[in-house]
C-alpha positions as CSV (number, residue, x, y, z in Angstrom):
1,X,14.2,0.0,-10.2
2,X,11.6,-2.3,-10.9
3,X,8.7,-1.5,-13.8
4,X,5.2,-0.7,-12.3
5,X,2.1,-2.2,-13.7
6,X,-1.0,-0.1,-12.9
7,X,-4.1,-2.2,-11.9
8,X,-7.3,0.2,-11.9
9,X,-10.2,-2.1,-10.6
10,X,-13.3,-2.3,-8.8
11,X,-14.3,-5.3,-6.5
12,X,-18.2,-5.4,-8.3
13,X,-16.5,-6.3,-11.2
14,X,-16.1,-10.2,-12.6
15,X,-13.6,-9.2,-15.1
16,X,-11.6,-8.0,-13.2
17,X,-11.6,-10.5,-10.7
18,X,-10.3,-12.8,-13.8
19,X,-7.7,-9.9,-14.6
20,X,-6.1,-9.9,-11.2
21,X,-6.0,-13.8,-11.2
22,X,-3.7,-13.5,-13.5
23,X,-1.6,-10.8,-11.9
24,X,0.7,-12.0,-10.0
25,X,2.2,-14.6,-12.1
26,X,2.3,-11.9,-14.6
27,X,3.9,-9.7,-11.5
28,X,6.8,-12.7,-10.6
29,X,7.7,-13.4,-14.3
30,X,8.5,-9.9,-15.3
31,X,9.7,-8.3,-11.7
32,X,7.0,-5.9,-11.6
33,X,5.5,-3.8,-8.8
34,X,1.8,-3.2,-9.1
35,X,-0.1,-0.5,-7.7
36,X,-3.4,-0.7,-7.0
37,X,-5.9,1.6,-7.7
38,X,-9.8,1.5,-7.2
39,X,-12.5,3.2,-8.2
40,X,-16.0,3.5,-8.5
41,X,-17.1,2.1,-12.1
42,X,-20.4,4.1,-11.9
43,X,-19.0,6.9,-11.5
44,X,-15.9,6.4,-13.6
45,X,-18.1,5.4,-16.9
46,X,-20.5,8.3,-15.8
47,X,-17.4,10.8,-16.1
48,X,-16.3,9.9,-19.4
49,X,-19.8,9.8,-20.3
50,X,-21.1,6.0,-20.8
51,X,-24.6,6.9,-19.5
52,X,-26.2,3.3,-20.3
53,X,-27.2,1.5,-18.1
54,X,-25.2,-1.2,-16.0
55,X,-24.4,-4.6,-18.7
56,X,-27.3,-6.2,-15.8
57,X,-30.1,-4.4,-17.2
58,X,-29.9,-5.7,-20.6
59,X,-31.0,-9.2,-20.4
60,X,-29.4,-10.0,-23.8
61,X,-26.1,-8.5,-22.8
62,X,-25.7,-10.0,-19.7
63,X,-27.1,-13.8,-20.8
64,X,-23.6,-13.4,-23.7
65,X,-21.3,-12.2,-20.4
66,X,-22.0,-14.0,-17.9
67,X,-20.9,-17.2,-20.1
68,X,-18.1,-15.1,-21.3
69,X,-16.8,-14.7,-18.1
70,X,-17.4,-18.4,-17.1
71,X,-15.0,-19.3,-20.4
72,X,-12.5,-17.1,-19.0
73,X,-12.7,-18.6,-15.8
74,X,-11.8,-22.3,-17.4
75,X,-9.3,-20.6,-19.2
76,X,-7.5,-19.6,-16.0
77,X,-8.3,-23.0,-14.6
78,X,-10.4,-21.0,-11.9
79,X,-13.9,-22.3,-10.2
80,X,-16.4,-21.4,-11.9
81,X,-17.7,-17.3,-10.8
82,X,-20.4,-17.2,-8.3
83,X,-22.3,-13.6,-8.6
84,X,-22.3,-11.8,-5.5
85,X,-26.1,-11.1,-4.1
86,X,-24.5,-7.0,-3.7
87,X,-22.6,-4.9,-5.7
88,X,-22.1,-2.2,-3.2
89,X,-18.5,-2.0,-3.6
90,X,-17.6,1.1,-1.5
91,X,-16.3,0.0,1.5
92,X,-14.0,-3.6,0.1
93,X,-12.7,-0.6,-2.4
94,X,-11.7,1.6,0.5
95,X,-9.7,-1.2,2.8
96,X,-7.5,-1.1,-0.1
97,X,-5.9,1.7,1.4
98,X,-5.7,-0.2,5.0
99,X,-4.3,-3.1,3.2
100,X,-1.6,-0.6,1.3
101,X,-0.4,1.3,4.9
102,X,0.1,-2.5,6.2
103,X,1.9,-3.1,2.7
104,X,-0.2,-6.3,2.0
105,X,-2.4,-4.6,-0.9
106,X,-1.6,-7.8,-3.1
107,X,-3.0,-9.9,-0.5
108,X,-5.9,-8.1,0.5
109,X,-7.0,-7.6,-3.5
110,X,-6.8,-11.3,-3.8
111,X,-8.5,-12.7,-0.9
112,X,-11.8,-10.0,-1.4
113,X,-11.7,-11.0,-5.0
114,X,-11.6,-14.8,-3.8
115,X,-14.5,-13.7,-1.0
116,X,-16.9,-11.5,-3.9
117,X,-16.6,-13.6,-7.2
118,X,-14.9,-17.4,-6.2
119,X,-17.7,-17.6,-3.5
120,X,-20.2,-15.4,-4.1
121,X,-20.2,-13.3,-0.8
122,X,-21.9,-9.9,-0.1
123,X,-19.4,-7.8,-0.2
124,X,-21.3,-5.1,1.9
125,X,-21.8,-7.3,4.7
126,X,-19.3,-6.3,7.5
127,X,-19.3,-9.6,8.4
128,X,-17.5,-10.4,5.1
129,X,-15.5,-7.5,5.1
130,X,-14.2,-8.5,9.0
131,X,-13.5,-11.7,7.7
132,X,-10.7,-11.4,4.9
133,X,-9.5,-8.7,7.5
134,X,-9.0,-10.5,10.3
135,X,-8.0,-14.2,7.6
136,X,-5.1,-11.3,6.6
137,X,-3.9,-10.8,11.0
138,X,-5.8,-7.7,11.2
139,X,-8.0,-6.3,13.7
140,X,-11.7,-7.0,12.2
141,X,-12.9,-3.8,14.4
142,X,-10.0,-1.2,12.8
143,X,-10.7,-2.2,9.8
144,X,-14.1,-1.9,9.6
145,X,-13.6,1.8,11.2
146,X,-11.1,2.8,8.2
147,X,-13.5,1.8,5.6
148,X,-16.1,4.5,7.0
149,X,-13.0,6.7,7.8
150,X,-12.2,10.3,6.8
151,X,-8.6,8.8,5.2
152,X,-10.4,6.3,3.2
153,X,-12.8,8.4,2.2
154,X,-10.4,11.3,0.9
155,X,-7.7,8.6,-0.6
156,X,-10.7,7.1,-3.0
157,X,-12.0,10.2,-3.9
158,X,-8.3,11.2,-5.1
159,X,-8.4,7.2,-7.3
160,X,-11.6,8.7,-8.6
161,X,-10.3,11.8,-9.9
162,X,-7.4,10.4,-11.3
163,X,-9.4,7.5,-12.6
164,X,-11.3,10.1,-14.7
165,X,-8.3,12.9,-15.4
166,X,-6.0,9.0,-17.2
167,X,-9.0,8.6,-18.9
168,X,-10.3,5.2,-17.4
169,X,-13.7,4.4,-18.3
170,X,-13.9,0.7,-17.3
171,X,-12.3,-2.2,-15.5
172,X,-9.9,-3.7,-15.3
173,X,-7.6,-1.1,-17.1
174,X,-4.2,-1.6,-16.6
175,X,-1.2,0.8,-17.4
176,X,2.8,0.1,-18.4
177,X,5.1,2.9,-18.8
178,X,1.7,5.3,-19.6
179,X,0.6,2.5,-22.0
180,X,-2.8,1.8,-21.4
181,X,-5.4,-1.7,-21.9
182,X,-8.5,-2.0,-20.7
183,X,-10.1,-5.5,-20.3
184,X,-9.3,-9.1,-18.9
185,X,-8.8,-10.5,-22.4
186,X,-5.6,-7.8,-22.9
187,X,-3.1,-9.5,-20.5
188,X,-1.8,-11.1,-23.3
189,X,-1.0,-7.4,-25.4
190,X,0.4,-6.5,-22.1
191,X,2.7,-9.3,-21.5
192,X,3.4,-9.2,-25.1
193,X,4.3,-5.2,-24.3
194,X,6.9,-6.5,-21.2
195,X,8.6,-8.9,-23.4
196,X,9.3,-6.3,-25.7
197,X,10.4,-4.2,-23.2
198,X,12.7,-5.8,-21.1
199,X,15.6,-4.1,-19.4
């Protein structure tokens, strides 16, 4: 049976667009299966109660991350990120659950990722979302439906809660075997945890 890695995420966040860049090579080189979780980071810091405000409000703070990010994106040998012009994440984070019933949850993670942060796209815009749909054989029409869906809707509220009840208070967190790391710049601890641990 293979090992899971855990990848709790939310599509308004550039670290962990870098984090799941790295993924699947991490994914291949240790056999792993990765489930895919999302969840609302406003509400998730909100729960275990971070109640400053979003790392954009503080000039200071986000002047320091946003060339942070852009070193981690030469790091990975990426484009540099292009900020999306919305952060409305709702409905990307809800066609996960399309994209895991069609078992194509990798794919579908990657290619909003690639849409929100490697080109910068609204990630609100139906058009947008109707695009990596239909790029991944879907129908652009059903999808958009299930992301305003009753299914969607109750399957991310149950990722919420169990964001909040693991103890997941940012992105990208990541979880091995109940071991937890939260953060882009921890895939090394983690891949340091797998070599440790192989069967």
């Amino acid at each position: 049976m293979k090992k899971q890695l855990e990848f709790f995420f939310d599509f308004m966040s550039p670290f962990a667009y870098l984090a799941e860049s790295q993924l699947s090579a991490l994914a291949d080189r240790y056999s792993l299966d990765i489930r895919y979780v999302p969840l609302d980071l406003p509400v998730a810091k909100l729960a275990a109660g971070n109640t400053g405000p979003s790392n954009r409000m503080v000039p200071a703070k986000l002047r320091y991350l946003t060339a942070d990010m852009q070193r981690w994106a030469k790091k990975y040998n990426l484009s540099p990120l292009v900020f999306p012009s919305n952060f409305n994440s709702e409905r990307a984070n809800r066609g996960l659950f399309y994209a895991i019933d069609k078992g194509r949850q990798r794919d579908y993670v990657h290619q909003m990722f690639q849409a929100v942060w490697g080109r910068g796209e609204d990630m609100a815009d139906e058009a947008v979302l109707r695009k990596v749909a239909e790029g991944l054989g879907w129908s652009g029409d059903e999808f958009l439906a299930y992301t305003l869906g009753e299914d969607s809707e109750k399957r991310y509220a149950a990722a919420n809660k169990e964001t909040h009840e693991r103890g997941v208070f940012g992105v990208p967190t990541m979880f091995v075997d109940g071991e937890m790391w939260w953060g882009n710049d921890r895939l090394k601890f983690v891949e340091e945890y797998l070599e440790s641990h192989k069967s």
